[in-house]
C-alpha positions as CSV (number, residue, x, y, z in Angstrom):
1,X,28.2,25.9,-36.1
2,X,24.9,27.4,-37.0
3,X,24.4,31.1,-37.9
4,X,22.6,33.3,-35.6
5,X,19.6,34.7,-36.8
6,X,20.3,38.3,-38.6
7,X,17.9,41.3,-38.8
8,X,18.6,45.1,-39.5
9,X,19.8,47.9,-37.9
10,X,19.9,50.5,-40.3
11,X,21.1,49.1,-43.3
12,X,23.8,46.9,-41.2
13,X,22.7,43.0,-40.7
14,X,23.1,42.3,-36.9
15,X,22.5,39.3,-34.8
16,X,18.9,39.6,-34.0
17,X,19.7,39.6,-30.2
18,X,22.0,41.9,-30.9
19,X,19.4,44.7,-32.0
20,X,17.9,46.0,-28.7
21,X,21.4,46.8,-27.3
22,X,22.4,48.9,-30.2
23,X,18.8,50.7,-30.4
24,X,19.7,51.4,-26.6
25,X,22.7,52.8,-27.2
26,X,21.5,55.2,-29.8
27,X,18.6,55.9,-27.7
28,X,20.6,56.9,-24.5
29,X,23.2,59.4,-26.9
30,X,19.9,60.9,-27.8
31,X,18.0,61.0,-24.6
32,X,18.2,64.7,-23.9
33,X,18.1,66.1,-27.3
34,X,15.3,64.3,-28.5
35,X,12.8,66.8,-28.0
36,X,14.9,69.2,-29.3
37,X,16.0,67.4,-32.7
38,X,12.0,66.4,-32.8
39,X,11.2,70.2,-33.6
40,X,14.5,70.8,-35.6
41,X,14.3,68.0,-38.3
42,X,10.1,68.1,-38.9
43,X,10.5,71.7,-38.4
44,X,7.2,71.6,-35.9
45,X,5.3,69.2,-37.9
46,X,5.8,66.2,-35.4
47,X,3.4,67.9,-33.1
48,X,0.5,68.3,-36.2
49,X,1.0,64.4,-36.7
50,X,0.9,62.9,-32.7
51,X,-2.6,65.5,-32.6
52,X,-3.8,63.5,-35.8
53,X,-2.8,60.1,-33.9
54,X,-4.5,60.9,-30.8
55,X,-7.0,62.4,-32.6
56,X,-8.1,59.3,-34.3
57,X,-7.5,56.8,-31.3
58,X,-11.0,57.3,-29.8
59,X,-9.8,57.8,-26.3
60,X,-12.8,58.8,-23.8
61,X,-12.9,59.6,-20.4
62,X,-12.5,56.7,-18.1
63,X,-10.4,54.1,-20.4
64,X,-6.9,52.8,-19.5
65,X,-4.5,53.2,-22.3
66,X,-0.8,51.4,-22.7
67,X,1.6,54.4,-24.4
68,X,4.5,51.9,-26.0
69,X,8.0,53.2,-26.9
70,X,6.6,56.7,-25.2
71,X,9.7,57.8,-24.9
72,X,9.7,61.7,-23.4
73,X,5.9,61.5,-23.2
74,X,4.7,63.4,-25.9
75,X,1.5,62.0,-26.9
76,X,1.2,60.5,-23.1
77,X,1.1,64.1,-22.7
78,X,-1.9,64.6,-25.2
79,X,-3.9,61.5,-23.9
80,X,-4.2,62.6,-20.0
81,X,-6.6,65.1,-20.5
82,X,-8.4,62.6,-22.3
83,X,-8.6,59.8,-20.0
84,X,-9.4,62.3,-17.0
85,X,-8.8,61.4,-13.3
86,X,-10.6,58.5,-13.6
87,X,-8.7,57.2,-16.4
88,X,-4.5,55.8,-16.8
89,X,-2.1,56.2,-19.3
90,X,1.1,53.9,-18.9
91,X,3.9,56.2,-20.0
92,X,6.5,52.9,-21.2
93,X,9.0,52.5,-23.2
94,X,12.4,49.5,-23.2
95,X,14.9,52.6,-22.9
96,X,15.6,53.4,-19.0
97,X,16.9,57.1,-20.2
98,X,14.2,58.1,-22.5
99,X,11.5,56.9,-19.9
100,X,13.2,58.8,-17.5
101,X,13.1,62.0,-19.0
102,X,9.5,61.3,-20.2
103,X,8.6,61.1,-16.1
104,X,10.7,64.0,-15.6
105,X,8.6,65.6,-18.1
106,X,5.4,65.0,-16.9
107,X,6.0,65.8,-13.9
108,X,7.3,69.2,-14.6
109,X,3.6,69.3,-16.3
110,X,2.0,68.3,-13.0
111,X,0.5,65.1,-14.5
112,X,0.1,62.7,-11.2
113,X,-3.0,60.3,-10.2
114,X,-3.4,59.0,-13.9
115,X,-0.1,58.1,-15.3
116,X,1.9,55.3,-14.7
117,X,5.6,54.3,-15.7
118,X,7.1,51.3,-17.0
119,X,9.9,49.7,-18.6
120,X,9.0,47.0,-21.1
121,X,9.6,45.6,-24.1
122,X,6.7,45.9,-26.7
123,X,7.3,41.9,-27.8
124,X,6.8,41.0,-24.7
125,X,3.7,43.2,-22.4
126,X,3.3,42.1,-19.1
127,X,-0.3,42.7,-18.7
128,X,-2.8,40.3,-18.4
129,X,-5.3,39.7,-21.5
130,X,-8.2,42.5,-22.6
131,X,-6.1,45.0,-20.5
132,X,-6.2,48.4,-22.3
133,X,-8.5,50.1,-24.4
134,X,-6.2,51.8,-26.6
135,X,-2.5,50.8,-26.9
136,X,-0.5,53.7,-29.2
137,X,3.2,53.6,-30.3
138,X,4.4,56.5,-32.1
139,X,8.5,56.6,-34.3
140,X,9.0,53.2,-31.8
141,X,7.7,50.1,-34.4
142,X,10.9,50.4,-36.8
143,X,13.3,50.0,-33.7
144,X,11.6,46.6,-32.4
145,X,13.5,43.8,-33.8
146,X,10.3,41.2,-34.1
147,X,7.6,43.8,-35.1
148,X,5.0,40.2,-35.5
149,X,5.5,39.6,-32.2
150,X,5.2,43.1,-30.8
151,X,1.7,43.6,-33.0
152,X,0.8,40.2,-31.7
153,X,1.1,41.1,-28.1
154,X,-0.8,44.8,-28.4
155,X,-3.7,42.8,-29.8
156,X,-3.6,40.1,-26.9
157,X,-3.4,43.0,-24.2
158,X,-6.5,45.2,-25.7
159,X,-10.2,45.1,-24.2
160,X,-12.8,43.6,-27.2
161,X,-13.6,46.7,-29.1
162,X,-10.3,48.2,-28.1
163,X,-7.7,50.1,-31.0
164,X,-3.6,49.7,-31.5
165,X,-2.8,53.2,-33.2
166,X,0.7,52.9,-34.6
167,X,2.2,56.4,-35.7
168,X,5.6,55.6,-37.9
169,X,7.7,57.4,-40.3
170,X,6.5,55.6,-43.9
171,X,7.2,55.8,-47.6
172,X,6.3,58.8,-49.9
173,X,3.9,58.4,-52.6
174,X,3.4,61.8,-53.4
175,X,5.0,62.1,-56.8
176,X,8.1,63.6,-56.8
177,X,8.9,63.9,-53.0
178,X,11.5,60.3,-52.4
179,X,14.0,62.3,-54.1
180,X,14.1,65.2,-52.0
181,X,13.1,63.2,-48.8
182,X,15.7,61.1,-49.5
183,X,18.4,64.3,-49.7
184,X,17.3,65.6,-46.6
185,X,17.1,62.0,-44.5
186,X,20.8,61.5,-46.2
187,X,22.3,64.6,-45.1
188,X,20.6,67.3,-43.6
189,X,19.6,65.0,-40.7
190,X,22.9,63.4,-39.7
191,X,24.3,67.1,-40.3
192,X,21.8,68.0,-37.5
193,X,22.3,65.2,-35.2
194,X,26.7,66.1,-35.6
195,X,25.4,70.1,-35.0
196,X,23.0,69.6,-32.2
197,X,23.1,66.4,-30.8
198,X,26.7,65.8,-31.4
199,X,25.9,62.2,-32.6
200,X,25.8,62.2,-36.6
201,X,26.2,58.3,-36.4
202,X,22.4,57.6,-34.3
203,X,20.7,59.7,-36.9
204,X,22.0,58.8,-39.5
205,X,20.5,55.3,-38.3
206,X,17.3,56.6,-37.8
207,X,17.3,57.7,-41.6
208,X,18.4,54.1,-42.5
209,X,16.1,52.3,-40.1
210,X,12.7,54.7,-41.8
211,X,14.3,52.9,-45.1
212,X,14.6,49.6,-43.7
213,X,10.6,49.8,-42.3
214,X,7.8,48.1,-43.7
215,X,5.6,50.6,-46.0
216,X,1.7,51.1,-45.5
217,X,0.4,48.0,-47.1
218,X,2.7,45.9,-45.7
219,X,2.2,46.8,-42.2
220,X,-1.6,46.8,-42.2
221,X,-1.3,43.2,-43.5
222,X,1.3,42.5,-40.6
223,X,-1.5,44.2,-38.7
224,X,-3.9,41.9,-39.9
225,X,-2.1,38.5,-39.3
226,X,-2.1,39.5,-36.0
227,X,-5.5,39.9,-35.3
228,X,-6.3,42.9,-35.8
229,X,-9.7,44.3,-37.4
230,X,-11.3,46.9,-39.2
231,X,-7.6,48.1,-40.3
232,X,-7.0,51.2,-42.0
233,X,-4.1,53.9,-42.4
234,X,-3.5,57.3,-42.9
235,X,-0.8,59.0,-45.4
236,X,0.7,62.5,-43.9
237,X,2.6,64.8,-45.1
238,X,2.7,63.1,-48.8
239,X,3.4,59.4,-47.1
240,X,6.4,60.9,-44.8
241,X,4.6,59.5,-42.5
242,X,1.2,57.0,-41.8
243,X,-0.8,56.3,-39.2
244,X,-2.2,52.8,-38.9
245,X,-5.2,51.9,-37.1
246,X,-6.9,48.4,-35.7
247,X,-9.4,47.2,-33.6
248,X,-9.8,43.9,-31.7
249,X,-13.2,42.4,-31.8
């Protein structure tokens, strides 16, 4: 009998159709602390990085733009103000409980008229071609199991001249910081999830699945196989983090 096709989760190997269930289940542990763990384990610096994101995605008044893996709506948050009433952002994201407390979120903020909801899967958008002018996914590219397909499908679903800005946890290049990075991922952060969360397991597979993640070269040439132009990326915070950039054309 043949093998089923394997992929990671974390440093386990998994069925690939096993992956979106156990991502799911990590995600609804964490539902209702993410927020919270958010601030505790970048210590603030989370919000300095979506500003950069948003920052850079061009977003104008007017233009509809997809918000993948939104989860509680942070930068759906940022890039309403942007769009303005006549604009939409799609809040979406494949976990029901995280897009739930997203909406519940936004609405608490008063955002109505120019936000929309939706459960999807980021392989798999269903929205007709040259939909979007921006599609962003921020911390949500490491948990998709086929991140070719997912890349491929942002760049079918953008306008012509439209961006995919992907926000991810990368690899350090600053000299001397994987060591202490490492430390911190490896035990501070589970300690954190056991403390405040009470879930030390789901963090400590969101440490392993930052490991598991393509780094910044990689992904802009994953970026680039899929259609994408003009790509570029951005190192934060020493290469904790990058933000990736592409346009369709």
């Amino acid at each position: 009998m043949e093998q089923p096709e394997t992929t990671h989760f974390g440093y386990q190997k998994v069925a690939a159709n096993e992956k979106a269930r156990k991502v799911a289940q990590v995600f609804d542990s964490v539902a209702n602390k993410y927020d919270l763990m958010n601030d505790l384990m970048s210590m603030g610096v989370h919000r300095l990085w979506k500003r950069f994101a948003v920052g850079i995605s061009g977003v104008r008044a007017g233009e509809r733009v997809l918000d993948l893996a939104g989860g509680t709506g942070d930068l759906t948050s940022r890039l309403l103000p942007l769009v303005g009433p006549k604009g939409l952002v799609v809040l979406s994201d494949i976990n029901a409980s995280m897009l739930s407390e997203g909406r519940r979120r936004l609405i608490d903020e008063g955002a109505v008229g120019n936000v929309a909801y939706a459960q999807i899967d980021a392989e798999q958008l269903p929205f007709p071609d040259n939909t979007f002018d921006c599609i962003t996914i921020a911390f949500g590219l490491r948990n998709v199991t086929y991140k070719e397909r997912a890349l491929a499908a942002m760049q079918r679903a953008l306008k012509p001249g439209g961006r995919v800005v992907i926000l991810e946890f990368s690899h350090p290049v600053a000299p001397g910081l994987k060591p202490a990075y490492d430390l911190y991922s490896f035990t501070v952060l589970p300690l954190l999830g056991k403390l405040v969360a009470n879930d030390m397991a789901s963090y400590r597979y969101l440490a392993e699945s930052i490991r598991m993640h393509p780094d910044q070269e990689t992904l802009l040439g994953m970026m680039e196989t899929a259609g994408l132009e003009r790509c570029q990326y951005f190192n934060l915070s020493g290469g904790i983090v990058a933000v990736h950039r592409g346009y369709k054309f």
